[in-house]
C-alpha positions in Angstrom: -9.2 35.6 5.5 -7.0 32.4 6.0 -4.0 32.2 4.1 -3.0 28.7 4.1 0.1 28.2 1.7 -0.4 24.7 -0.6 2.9 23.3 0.4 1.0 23.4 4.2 -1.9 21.8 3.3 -0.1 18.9 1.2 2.3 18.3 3.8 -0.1 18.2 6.3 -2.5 15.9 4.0 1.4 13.7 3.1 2.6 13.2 6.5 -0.2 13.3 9.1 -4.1 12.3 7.4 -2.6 9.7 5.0 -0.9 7.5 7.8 -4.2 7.6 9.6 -6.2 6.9 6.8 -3.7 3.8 6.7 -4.2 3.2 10.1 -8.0 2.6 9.3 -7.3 0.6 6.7 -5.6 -1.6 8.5 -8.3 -1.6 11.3 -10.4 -2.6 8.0 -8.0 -5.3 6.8 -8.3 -6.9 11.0 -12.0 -6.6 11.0 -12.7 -8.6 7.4 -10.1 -11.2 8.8 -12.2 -11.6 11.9 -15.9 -11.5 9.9 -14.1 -14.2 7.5 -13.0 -16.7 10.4 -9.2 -16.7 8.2 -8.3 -17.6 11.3 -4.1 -16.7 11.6 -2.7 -17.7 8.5 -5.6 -16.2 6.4 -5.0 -13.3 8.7 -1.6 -13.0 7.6 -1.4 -13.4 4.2 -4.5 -10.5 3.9 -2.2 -8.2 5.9 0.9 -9.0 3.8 -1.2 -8.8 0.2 -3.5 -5.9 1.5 -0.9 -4.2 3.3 2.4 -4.3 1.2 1.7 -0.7 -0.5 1.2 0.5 2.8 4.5 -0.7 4.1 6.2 0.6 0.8 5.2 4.0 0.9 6.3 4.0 4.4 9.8 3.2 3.0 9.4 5.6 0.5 8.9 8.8 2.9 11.7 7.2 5.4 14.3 6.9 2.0 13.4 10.6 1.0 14.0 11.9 4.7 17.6 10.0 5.1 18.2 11.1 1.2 17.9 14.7 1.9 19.7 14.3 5.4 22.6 12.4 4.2 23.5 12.9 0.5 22.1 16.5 -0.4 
């Protein structure tokens, strides 16, 4: 009935539900800062640990897009 190619669903899953999902991790890592009382430099450090993945595969999808735009 519905013909939904894969590349569709995983760039659709790549590029739109994985940064929210991130988004609501983050939301996570601000709440367990405020339940904690870290207070701002507790706050900061469990965004840089916690969040540090996050920020690299945001790098990694902005490198592939100026990759394929630039050098191939």
């Amino acid at each position: 009935m519905f013909a939904i190619a894969a590349s569709t669903v995983t760039n659709w899953g790549l590029y739109i539900l994985l940064p929210i999902f991130i988004a609501f991790l983050f939301f996570i890592i601000w709440d367990l800062s405020k339940q904690s009382g870290a207070g701002r430099a507790g706050t900061f450090w469990m965004f840089l640990a916690l969040g540090a993945g996050f920020i690299g595969f945001i790098l990694k999808i902005l490198l592939e897009m100026a990759f394929t735009r630039w050098f191939i």
